[in-house]
KEBA-160143 format. One record per residue (C-alpha): x, y, z. Coordinates in Angstrom, 3 decimals. Example, Ala and Ser with C-alpha at 12.3 -4.5 7.8 and 13.67 -1.06 7.14 Angstrom:
{px = 12.300 | py = -4.500 | pz = 7.800}
{px = 13.670 | py = -1.060 | pz = 7.140}
***
This chain:
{px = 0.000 | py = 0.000 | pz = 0.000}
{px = 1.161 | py = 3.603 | pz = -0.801}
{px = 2.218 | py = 4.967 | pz = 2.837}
{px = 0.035 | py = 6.819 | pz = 4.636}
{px = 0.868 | py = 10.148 | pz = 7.465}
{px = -0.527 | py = 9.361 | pz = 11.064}
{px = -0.541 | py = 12.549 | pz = 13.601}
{px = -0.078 | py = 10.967 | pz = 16.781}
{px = -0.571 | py = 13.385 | pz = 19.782}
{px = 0.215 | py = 11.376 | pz = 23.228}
{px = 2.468 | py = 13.260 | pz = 25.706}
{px = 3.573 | py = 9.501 | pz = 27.162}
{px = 6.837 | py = 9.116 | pz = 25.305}
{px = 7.253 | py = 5.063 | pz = 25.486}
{px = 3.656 | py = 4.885 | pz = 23.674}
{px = 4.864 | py = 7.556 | pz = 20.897}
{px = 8.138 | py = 5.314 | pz = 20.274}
{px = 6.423 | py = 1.883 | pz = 20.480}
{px = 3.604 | py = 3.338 | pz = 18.109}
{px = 5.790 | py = 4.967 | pz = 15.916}
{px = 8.032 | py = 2.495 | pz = 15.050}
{px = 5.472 | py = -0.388 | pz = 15.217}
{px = 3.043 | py = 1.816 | pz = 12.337}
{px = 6.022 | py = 2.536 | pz = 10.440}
{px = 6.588 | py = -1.353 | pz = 10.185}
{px = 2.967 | py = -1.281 | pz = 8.730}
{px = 3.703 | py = 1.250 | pz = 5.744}
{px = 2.401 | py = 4.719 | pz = 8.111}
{px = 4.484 | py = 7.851 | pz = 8.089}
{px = 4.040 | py = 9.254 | pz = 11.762}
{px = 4.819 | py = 12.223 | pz = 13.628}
{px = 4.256 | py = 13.175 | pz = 17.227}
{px = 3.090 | py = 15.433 | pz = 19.647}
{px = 3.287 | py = 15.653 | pz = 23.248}
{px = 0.453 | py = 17.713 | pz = 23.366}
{px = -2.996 | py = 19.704 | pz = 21.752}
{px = -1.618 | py = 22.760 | pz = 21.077}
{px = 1.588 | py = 21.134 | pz = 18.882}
{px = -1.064 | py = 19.202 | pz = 17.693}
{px = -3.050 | py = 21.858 | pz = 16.429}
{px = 0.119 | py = 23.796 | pz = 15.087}
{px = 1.049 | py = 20.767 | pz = 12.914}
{px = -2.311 | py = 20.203 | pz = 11.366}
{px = -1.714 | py = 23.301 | pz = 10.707}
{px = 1.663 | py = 23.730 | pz = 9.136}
{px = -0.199 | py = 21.313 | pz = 6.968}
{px = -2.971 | py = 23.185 | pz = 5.717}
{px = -0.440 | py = 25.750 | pz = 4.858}
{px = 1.818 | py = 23.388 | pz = 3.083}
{px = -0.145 | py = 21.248 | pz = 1.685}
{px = 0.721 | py = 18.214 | pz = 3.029}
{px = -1.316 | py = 15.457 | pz = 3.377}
{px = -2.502 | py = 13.846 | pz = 6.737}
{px = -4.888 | py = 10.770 | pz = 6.264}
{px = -5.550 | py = 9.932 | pz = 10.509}
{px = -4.730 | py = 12.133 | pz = 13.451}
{px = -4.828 | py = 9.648 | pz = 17.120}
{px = -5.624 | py = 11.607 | pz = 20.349}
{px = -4.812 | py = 10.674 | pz = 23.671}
{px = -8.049 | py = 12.020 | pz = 26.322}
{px = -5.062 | py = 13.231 | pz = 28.898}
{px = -3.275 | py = 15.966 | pz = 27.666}
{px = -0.970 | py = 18.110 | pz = 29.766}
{px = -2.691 | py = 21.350 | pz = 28.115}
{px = -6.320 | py = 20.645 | pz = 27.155}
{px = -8.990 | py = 17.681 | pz = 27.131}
{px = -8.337 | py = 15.044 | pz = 24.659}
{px = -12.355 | py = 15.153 | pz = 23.852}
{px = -12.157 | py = 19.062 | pz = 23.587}
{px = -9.220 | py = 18.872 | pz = 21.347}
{px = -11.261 | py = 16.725 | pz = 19.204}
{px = -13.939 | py = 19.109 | pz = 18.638}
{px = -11.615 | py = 21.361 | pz = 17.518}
{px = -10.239 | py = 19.077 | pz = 14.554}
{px = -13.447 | py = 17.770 | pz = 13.491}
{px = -14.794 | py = 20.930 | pz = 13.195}
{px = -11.680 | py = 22.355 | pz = 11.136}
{px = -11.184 | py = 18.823 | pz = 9.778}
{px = -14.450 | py = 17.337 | pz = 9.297}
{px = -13.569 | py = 15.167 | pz = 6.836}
{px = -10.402 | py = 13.603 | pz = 8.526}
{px = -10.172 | py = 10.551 | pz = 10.009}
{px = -9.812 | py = 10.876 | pz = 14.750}
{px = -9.018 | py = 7.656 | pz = 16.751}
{px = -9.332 | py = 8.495 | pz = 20.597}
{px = -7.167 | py = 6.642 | pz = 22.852}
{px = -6.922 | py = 6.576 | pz = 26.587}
{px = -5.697 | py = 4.627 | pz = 29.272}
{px = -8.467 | py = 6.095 | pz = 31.446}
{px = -11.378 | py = 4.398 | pz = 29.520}
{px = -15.264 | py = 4.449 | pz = 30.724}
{px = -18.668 | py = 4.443 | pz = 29.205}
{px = -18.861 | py = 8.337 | pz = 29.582}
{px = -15.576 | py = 8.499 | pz = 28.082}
{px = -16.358 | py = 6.071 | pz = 25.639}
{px = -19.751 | py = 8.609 | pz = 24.836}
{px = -18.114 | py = 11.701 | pz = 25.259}
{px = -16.050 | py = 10.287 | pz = 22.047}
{px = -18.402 | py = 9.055 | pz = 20.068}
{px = -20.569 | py = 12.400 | pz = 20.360}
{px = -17.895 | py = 14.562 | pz = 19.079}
{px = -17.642 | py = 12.377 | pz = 15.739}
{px = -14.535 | py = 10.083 | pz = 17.017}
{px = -14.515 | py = 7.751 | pz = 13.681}
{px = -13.206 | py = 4.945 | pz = 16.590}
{px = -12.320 | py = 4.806 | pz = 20.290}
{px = -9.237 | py = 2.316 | pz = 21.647}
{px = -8.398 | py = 1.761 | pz = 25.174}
{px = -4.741 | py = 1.415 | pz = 26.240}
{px = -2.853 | py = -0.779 | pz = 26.309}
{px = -2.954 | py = -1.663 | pz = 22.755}
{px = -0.559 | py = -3.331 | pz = 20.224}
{px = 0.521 | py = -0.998 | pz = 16.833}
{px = -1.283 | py = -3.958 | pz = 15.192}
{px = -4.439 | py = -3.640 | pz = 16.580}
{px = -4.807 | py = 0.360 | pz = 16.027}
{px = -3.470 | py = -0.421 | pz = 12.626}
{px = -6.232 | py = -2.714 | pz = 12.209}
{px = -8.620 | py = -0.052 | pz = 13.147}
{px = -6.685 | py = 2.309 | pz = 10.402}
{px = -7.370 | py = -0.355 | pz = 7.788}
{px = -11.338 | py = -0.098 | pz = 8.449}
{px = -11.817 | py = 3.594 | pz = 8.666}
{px = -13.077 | py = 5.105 | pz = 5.465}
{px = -11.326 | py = 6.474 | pz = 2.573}
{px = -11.365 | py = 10.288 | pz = 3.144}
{px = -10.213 | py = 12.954 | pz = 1.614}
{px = -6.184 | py = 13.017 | pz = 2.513}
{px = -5.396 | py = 17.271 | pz = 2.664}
{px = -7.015 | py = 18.904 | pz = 5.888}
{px = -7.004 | py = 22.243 | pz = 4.062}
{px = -9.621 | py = 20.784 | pz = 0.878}
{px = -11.936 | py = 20.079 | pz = 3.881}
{px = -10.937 | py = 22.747 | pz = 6.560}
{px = -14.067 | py = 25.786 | pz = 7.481}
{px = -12.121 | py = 29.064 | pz = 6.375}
{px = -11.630 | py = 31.403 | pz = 9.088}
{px = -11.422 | py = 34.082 | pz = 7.656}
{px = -13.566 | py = 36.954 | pz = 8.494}
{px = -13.577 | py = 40.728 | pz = 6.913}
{px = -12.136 | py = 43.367 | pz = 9.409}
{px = -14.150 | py = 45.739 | pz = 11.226}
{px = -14.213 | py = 48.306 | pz = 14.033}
{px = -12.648 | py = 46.747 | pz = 16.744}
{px = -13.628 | py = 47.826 | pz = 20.599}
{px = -11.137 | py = 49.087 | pz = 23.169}
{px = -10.734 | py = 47.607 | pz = 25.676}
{px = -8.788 | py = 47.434 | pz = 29.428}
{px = -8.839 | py = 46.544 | pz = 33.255}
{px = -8.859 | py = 48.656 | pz = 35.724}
{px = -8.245 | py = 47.138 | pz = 39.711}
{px = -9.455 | py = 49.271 | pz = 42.685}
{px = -8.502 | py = 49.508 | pz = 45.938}
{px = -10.609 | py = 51.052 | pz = 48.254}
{px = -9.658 | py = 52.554 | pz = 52.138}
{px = -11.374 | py = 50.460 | pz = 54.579}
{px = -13.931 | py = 52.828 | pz = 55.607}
{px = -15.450 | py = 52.745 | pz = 52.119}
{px = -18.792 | py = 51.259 | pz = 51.504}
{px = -17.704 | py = 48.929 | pz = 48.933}
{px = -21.293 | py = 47.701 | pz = 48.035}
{px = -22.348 | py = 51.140 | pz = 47.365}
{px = -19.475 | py = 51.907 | pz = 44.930}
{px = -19.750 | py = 48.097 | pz = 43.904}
{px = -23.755 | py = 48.930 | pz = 42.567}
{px = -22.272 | py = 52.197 | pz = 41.028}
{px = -19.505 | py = 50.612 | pz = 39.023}
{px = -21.298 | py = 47.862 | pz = 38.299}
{px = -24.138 | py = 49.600 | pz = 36.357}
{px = -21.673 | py = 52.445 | pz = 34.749}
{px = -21.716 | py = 52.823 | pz = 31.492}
{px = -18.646 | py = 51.054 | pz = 29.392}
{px = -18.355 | py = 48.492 | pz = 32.386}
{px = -18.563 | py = 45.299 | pz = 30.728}
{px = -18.253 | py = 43.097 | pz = 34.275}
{px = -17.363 | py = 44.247 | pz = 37.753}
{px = -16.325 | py = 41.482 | pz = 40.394}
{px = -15.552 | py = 41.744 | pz = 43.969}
{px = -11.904 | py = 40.098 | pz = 44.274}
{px = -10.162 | py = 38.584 | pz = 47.213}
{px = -5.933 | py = 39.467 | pz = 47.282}
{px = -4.473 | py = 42.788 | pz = 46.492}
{px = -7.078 | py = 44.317 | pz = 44.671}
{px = -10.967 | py = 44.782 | pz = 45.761}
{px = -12.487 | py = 45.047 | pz = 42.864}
{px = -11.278 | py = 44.548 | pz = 39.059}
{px = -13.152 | py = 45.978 | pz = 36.208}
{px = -13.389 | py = 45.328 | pz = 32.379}
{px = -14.282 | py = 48.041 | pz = 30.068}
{px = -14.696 | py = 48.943 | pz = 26.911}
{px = -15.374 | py = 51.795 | pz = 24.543}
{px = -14.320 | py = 53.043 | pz = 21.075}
{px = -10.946 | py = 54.493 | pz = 21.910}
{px = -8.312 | py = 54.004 | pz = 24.544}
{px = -8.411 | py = 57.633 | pz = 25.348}
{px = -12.162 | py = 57.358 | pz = 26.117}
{px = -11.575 | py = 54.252 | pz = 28.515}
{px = -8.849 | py = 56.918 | pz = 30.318}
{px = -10.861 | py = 59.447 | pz = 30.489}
{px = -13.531 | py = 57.444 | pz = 32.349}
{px = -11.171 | py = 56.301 | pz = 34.600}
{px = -9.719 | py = 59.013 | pz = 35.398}
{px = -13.022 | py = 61.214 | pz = 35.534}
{px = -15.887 | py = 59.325 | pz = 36.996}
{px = -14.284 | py = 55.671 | pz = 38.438}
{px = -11.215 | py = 57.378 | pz = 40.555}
{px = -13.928 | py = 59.592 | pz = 41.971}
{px = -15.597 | py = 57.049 | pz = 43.423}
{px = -16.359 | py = 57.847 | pz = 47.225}
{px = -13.255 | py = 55.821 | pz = 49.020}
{px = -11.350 | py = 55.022 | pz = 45.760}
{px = -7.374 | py = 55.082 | pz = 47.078}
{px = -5.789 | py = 53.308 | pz = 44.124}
{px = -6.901 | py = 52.730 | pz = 40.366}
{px = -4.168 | py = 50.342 | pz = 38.363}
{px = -4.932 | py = 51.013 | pz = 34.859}
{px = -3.848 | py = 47.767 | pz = 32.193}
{px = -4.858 | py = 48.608 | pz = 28.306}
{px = -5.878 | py = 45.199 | pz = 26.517}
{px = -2.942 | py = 44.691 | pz = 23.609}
{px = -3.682 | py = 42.421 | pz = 20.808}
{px = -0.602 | py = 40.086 | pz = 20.782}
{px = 2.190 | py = 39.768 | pz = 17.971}
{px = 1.710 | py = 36.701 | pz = 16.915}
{px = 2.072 | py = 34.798 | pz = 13.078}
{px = -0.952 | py = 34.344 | pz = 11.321}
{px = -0.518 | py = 30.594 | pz = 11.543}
{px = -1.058 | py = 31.435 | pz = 15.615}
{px = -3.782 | py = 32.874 | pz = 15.236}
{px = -5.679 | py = 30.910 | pz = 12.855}
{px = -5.869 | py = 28.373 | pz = 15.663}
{px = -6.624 | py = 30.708 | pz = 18.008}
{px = -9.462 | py = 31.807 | pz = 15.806}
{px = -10.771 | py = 28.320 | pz = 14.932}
{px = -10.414 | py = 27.084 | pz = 18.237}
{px = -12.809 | py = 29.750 | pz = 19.251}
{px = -15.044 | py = 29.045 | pz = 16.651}
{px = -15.152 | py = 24.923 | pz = 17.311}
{px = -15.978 | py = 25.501 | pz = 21.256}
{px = -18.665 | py = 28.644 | pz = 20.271}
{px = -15.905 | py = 31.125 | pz = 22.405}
{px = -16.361 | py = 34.003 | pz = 19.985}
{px = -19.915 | py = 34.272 | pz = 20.719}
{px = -19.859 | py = 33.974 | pz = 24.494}
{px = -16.855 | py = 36.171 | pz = 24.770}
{px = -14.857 | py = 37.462 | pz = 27.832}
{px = -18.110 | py = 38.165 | pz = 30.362}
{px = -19.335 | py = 34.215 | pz = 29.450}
{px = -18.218 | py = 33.918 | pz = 33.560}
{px = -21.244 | py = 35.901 | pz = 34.906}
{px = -23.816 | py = 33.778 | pz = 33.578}
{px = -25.988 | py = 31.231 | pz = 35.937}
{px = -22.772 | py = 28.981 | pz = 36.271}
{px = -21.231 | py = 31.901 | pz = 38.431}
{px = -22.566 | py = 31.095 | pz = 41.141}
{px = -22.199 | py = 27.501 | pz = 41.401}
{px = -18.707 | py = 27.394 | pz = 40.444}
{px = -15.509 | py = 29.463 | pz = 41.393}
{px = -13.376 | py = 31.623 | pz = 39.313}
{px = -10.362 | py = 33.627 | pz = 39.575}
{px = -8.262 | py = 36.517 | pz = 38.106}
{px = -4.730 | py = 34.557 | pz = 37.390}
{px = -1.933 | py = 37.816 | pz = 36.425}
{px = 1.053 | py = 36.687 | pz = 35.043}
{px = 4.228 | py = 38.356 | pz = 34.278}
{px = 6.343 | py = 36.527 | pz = 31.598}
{px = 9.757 | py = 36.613 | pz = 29.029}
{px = 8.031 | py = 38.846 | pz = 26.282}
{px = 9.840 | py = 36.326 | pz = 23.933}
{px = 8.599 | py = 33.908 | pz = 25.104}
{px = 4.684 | py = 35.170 | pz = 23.862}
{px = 4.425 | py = 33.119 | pz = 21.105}
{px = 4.429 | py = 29.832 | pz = 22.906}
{px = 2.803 | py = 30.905 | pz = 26.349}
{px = -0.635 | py = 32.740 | pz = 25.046}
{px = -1.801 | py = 30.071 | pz = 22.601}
{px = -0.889 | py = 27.652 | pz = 25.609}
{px = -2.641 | py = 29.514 | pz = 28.467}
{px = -6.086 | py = 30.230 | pz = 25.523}
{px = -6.816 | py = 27.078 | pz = 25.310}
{px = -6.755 | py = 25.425 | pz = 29.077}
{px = -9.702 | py = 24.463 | pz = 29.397}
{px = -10.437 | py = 26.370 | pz = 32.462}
{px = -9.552 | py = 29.732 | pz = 31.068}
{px = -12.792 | py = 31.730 | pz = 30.078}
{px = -10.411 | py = 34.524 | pz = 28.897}
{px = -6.884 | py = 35.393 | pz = 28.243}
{px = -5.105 | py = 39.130 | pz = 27.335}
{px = -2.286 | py = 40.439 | pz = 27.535}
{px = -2.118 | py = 43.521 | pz = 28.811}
{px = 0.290 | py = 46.692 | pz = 29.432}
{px = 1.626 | py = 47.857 | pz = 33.142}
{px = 2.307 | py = 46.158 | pz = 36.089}
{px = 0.987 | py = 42.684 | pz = 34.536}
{px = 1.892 | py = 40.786 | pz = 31.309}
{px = -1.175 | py = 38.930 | pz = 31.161}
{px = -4.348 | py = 38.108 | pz = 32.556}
{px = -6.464 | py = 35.263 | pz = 32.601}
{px = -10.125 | py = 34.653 | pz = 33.396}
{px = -10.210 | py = 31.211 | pz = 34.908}
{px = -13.654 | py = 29.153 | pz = 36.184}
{px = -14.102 | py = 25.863 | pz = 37.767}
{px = -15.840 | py = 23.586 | pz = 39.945}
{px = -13.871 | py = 25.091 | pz = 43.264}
{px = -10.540 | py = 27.250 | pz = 43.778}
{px = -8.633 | py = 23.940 | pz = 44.483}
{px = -9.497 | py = 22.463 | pz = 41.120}
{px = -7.959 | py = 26.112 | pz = 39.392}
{px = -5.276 | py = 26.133 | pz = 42.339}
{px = -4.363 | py = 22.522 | pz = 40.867}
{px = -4.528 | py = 23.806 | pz = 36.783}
{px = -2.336 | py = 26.448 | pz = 37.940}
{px = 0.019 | py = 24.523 | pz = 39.854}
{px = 0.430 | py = 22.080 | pz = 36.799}
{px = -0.216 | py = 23.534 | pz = 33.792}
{px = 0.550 | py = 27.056 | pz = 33.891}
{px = 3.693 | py = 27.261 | pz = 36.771}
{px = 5.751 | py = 24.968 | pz = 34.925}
{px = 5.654 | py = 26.946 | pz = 31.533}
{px = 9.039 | py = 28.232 | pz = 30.071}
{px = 8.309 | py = 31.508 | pz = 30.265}
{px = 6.225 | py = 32.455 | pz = 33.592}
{px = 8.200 | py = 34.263 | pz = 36.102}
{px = 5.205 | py = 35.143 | pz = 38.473}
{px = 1.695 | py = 34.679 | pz = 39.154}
{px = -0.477 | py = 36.015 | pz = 41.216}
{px = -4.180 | py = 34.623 | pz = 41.703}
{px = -7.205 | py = 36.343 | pz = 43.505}
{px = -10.529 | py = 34.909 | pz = 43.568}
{px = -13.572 | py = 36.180 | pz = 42.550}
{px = -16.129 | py = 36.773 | pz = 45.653}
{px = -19.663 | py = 37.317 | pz = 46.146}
{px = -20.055 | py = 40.766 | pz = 47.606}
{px = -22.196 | py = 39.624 | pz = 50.641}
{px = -19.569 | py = 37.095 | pz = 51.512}
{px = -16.896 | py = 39.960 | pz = 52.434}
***
């Protein structure tokens, strides 16, 4: 048979040598990738080169997003492309979770290079170039919002649930939440200009009644090459992201989960392989970088602070790159 390209993407190295060399014994090509988001660049460096990929295999544990999530992603830029899902943590809901988002077949480790090239023999003949069956992206530019964070600190005679009610229904404040750490409150806005957002801040928000500090951090649309942001793009696209958008955290889930404000300061050249990492952890809602005393800031939600103190202890601390973070929870305002 003519030999065929297999994107592995399983962060246990013994499995990507066993695999590798066992499918290469079979006639497949393979490459590997310890994890979603090399994954995602090499499909692709793909699309852009026209190369041909005829079955990407997807471990469910990934040291940077879910294995099921990541397989969203691909079948909605890929629909047409062939997705084995392999895991040595195999259940029914697993097994489900799978099947639902399109997995064309479902292994559970440990398994030989003969029997998932077995399964590769039965999978349908589809079309072999991920770019003749990717969605485009693509969008025409328009006017683009401002936008930026401001953090308050208030002196501790303040009422801070009267200025909280002010801020909260000011106009340009897209979400105002009550924070526990150095800051009391932290504030998105937005507006048409970054010299209106100033101007607000400096007019009407540091006038607040018991306002002692206002830290001021523009939004800045990262550097990044198109091929970055492509993914970026699609990846919002596959998991509906661009319509929920940055404020998705105060919806009914609020308040039966817990979220936090995660500010990082980082290398700045080392931008290009943090922010795509840090976008798509699965328990970011939203990630920017930002100018001032912060590189950037992330939006994180989950089922309790332990389960983000845990994402944050292993998936963001030990990025090349991060030289400090600082987390502060997001409280309800009756709970100070």
């Amino acid at each position: 048979m003519s030999e065929k390209r297999v994107l592995l993407i399983d962060d246990e190295a013994s499995l990507q040598r066993s695999l590798s060399l066992g499918l290469m014994q079979k006639g497949y090509d393979t490459e590997s990738c310890a994890s979603g988001m090399c994954g995602l660049k090499t499909l692709e460096s793909y699309k852009q080169n026209k190369i041909p990929l005829h079955y990407v295999v997807v471990d469910v544990r990934l040291p940077d997003i879910d294995g099921i999530k990541l397989l969203k992603v691909i079948k909605f830029n890929y629909p047409e492309l062939p997705v084995v899902v392999i895991t040595g943590f195999g259940s029914n809901a697993v097994e489900a979770g799978a099947r639902t988002e399109k997995a064309d077949a479902y292994l559970e480790k440990p398994f030989t290079a003969e029997e998932l090239t077995k399964i590769l023999a039965e999978l349908p003949d589809r079309p072999a170039m991920p770019g003749a069956a990717a969605r485009e992206s693509a969008e025409p530019a328009g006017e683009r919002a401002v936008s930026a964070y401001a953090l308050l600190n208030f002196a501790e005679s303040a009422d801070l649930t009267a200025a909280y009610q002010q801020l909260y229904f000011m106009d340009n404040v897209l979400y105002c939440d009550a924070l526990k750490g150095d800051y009391d409150l932290a504030l998105l806005l937005q507006a048409g200009s970054l010299a209106e957002i100033r101007s607000l801040v400096n007019e009407k928000i540091r006038k607040i009644a018991g306002v002692k500090e206002a830290v001021f951090l523009p939004v800045d649309l990262p550097q990044l090459p198109e091929s970055v942001m492509n993914i970026i793009s699609t990846f919002d696209k596959a998991l509906g992201r661009d319509k929920e958008g940055p404020a998705a955290v105060n919806n009914a889930n609020f308040w039966k989960s817990a979220s936090s404000y995660v500010f990082l300061e980082i290398e700045k050249d080392k931008l290009e392989t943090l922010y795509p990492t840090l976008y798509i952890n699965e328990q970011v809602v939203s990630c920017d970088c930002v100018e001032g005393q912060h590189d950037i800031v992330l939006l994180m939600q989950g089922t309790s602070f332990a389960e983000i103190d845990r994402n944050i202890a292993a998936k963001i601390k030990p990025l090349d790159g991060v030289l400090r973070i600082k987390e502060m929870p997001i409280i309800k305002l009756f709970e100070m």
